[in-house]
C-alpha positions in Angstrom: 0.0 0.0 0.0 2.7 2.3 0.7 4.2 1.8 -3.2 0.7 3.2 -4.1 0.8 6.6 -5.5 -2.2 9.1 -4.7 -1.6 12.5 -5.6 -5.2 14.0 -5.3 -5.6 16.1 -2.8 -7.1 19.3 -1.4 -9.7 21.0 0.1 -12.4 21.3 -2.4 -14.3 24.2 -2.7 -17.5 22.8 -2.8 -19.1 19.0 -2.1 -22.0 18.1 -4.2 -23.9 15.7 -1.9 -27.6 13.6 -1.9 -30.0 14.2 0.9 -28.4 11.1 3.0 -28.8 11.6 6.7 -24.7 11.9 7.5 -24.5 14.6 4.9 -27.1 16.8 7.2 -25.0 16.1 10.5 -24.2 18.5 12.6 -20.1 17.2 12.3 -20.3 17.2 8.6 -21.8 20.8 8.1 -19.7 22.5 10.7 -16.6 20.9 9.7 -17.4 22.0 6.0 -18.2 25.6 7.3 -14.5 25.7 9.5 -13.0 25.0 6.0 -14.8 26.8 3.9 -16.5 24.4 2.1 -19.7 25.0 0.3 -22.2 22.0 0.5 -24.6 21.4 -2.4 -27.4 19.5 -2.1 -29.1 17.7 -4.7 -32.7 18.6 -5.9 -35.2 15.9 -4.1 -36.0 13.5 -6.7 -33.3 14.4 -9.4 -31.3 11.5 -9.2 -30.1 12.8 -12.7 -28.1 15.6 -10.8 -25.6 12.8 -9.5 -25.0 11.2 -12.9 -21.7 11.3 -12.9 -20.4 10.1 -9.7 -23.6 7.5 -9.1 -22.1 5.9 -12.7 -18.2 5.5 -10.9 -20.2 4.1 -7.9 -21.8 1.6 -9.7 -18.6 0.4 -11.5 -17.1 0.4 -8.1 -19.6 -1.6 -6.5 -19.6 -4.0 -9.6 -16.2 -4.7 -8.6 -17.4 -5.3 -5.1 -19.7 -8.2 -6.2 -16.9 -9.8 -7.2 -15.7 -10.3 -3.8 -16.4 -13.1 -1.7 -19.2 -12.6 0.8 -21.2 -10.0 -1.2 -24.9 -9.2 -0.6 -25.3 -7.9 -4.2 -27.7 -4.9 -4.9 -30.6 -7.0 -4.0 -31.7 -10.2 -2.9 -33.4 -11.1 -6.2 -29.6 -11.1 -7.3 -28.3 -12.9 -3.9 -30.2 -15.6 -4.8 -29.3 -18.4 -2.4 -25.6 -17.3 -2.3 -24.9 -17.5 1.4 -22.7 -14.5 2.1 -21.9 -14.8 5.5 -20.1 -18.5 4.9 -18.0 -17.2 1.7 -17.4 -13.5 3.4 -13.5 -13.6 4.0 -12.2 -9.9 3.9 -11.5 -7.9 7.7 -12.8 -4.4 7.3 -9.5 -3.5 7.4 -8.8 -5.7 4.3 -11.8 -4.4 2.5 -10.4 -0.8 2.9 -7.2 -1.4 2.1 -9.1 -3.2 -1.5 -11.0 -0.4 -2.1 -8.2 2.0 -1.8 -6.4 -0.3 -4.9 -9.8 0.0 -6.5 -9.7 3.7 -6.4 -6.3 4.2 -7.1 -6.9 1.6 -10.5 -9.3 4.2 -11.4 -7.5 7.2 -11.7 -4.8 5.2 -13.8 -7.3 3.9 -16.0 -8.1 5.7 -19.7 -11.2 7.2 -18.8 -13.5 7.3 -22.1 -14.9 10.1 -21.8 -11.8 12.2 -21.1 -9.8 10.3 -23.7 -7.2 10.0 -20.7 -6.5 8.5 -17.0 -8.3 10.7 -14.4 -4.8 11.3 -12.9 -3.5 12.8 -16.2 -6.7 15.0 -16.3 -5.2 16.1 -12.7 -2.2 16.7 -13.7 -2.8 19.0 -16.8 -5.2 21.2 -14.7 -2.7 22.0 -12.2 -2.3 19.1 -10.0 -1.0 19.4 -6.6 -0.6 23.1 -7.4 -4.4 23.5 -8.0 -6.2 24.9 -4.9 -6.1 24.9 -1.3 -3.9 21.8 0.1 -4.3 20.4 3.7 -1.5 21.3 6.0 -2.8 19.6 8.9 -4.1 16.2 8.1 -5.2 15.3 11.2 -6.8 18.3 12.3 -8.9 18.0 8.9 -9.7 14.6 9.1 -10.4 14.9 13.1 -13.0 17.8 11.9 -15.0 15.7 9.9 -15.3 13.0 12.9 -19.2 12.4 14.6 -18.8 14.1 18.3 -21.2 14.2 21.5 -21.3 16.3 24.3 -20.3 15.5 27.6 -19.6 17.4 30.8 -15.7 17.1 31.6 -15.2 16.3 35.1 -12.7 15.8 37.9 -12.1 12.1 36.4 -12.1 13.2 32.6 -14.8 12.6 29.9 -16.7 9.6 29.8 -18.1 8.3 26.3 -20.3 4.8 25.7 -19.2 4.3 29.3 -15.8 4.3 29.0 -13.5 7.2 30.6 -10.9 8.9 29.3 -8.2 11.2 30.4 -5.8 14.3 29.2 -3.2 15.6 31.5 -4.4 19.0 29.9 -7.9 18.4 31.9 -6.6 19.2 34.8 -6.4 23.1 34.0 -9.6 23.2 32.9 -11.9 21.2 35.8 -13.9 23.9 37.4 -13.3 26.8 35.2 -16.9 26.9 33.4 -16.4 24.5 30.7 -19.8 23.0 30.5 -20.4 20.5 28.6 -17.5 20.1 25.4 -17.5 18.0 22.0 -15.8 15.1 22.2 -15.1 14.0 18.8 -14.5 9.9 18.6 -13.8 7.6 15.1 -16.2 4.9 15.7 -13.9 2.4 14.5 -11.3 2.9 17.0 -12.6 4.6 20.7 -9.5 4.3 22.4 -8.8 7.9 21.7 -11.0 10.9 21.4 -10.7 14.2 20.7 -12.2 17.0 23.1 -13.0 20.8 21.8 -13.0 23.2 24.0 -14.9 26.3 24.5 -12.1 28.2 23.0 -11.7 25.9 19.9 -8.9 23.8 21.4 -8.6 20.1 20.4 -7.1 17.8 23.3 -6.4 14.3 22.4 -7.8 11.9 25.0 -6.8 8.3 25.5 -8.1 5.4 27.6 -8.0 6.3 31.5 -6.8 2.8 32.0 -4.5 2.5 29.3 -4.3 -1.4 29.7 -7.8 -2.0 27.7 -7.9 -2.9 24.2 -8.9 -1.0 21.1 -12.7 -1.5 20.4 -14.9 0.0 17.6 -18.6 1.4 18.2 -20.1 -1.9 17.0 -18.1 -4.0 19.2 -19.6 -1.6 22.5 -23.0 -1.2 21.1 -23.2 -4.8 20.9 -21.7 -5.8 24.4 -24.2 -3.2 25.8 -27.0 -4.3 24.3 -26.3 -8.1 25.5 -25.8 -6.8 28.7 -29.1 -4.6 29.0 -31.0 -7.7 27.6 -29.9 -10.4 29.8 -29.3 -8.7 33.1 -30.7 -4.9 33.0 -29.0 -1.5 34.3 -25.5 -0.4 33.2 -22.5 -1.8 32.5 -19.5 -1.2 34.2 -15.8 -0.3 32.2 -14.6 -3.9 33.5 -17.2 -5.8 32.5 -18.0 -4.1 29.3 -14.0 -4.9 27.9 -14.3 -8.2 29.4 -17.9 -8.9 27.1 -15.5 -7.6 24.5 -13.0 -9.9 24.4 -15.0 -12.8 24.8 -17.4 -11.9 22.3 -13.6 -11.5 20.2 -12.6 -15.0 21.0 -15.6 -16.7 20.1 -15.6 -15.0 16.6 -12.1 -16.0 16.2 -13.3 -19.1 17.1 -15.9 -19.6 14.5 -13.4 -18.2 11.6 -11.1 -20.8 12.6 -13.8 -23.2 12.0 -14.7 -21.5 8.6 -11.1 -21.6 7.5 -10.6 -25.2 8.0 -14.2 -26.0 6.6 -13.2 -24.1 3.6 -9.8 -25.5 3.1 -10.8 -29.1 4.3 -13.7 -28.4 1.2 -10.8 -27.2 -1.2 -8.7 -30.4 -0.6 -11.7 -32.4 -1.8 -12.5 -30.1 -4.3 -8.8 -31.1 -5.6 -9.0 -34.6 -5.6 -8.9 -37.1 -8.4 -12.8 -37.4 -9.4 -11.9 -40.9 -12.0 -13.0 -44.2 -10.9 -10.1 -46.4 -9.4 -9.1 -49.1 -11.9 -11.0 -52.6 -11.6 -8.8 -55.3 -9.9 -9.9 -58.8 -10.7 -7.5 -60.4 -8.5 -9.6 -58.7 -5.3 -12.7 -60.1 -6.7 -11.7 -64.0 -6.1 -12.7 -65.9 -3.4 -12.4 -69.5 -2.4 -14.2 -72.4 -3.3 -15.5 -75.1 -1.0 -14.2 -78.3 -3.0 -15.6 -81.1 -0.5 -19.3 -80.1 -1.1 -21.0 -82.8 -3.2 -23.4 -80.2 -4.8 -21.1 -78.3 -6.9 -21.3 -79.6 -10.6 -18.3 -81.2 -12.2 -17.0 -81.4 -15.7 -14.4 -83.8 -17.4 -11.6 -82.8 -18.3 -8.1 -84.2 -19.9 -5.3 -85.3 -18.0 -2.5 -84.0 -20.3 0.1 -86.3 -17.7 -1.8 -89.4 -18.8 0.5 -92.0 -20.7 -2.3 -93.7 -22.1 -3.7 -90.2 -23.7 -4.0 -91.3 -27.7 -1.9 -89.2 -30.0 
């Protein structure tokens, strides 16, 4: 991945968008206001508005459908596929394929340009064309879903876990209220907290010995917890629900893995039938019963045999 190259970049000056629920979220519009982007929304109902970018998306998800464990676009096309036996791809893995995918694109002849999206670039100024991000981080960390929460003596807690900033303990008790604390849901073991003043403090696990976890991996333990016993869970207990709900997973893949290769050793097996060997079809004969028939025969080592 690191051999892959991916020139375009920016800060664009204005994001066409549909009328999908994340694109009217509070983190997405004000982190397009702090940078200046302009957000267009498309017409209700003119899907023809998004021609473009909703034909790259179906290319790109034509692609995905090649992958194992796809749902396709619709069940009539799923058929009886069973996607969650043939699914083999980590998130992880998927993003580091789509990234390929994307970068395949822009090195592709594009028809209608009569060159590679990246050429296209290129010629109209590349790198050198518009605003470039200076601060990745900050940017993407902008963009990020946040909730509020009330910073206390013991730090921020979030989907009941606490976290903690040496940098919290200059600002307990001076008026704060309640901050954003900005969190990627696919990794909560650090979060970012803006203050009133615009500040961003990184914020990491108060008991740095737990895990990384995503948001689904959380929800879930909660919600096991709430059905079977009621109330809240603890910090302890909700890592511990973690990692067993982990194992058991890593369990059942190592199931699926030998299944599938124990299933591609068979699959490679000779399907012709084994030769015929008469020799294990004999058996012996009982010579001493008097019902078996019997039939003359010469004695070639008779001296009396006529020539």
């Amino acid at each position: 991945m690191e051999e892959v190259v991916w020139p375009t970049a920016g800060i664009p000056k204005a994001i066409h968008v549909d009328n999908a629920q994340e694109f009217h979220s509070d983190a997405f519009r004000m982190a397009c206001e702090d940078w200046g982007i302009a957000v267009e929304y498309r017409p209700l109902g003119g899907k023809h508005y998004g021609g473009h970018v909703e034909r790259l998306i179906g290319t790109t998800m034509g692609a995905v459908h090649v992958l194992p464990g796809t749902t396709q676009s619709s069940i009539v096309e799923k058929g009886d596929y069973d996607s969650e036996k043939h699914a083999a791809l980590t998130l992880t893995e998927f993003e580091d394929w789509l990234h390929l995918e994307i970068c395949r694109y822009h090195n592709t002849v594009h028809e209608a340009l009569g060159r590679t999206p990246l050429a296209a670039w290129a010629d109209m100024g590349g790198d050198t064309a518009g605003r470039q991000v200076v601060d990745v981080d900050a940017f993407r960390t902008s963009f990020l879903p946040f909730e509020r929460r009330q910073l206390g003596r013991t730090g921020i807690t979030l989907f009941g876990v606490n976290y903690w900033s040496d940098v919290f303990a200059s600002l307990v008790g001076r008026g704060q209220g309640k901050v954003q604390v900005k969190y990627d849901p696919r990794d909560l073991s650090q979060v970012w907290v803006v203050t009133s003043d615009g500040r961003v403090i990184p914020a990491r696990y108060r008991d740095l010995s737990h895990p990384r976890i995503s948001l689904w991996e959380s929800r879930r333990a909660r919600k096991d917890w709430q059905e079977k016993h009621g109330g809240r869970i603890n910090e302890r207990v909700l890592f511990q629900l973690i990692d067993a709900q982990r194992q058991l997973a890593e369990a059942a893949r190592q199931t699926t893995r030998i299944a599938r290769l124990e299933n591609e050793r068979d699959a490679r097996l000779p399907r012709h039938q084994p030769r015929r060997d008469p020799s294990r079809e004999m058996f012996a004969i009982d010579t001493g019963n008097p019902d078996l028939p019997t039939y003359e025969i010469d004695e070639f080592n008779d001296l009396r045999r006529k020539n």
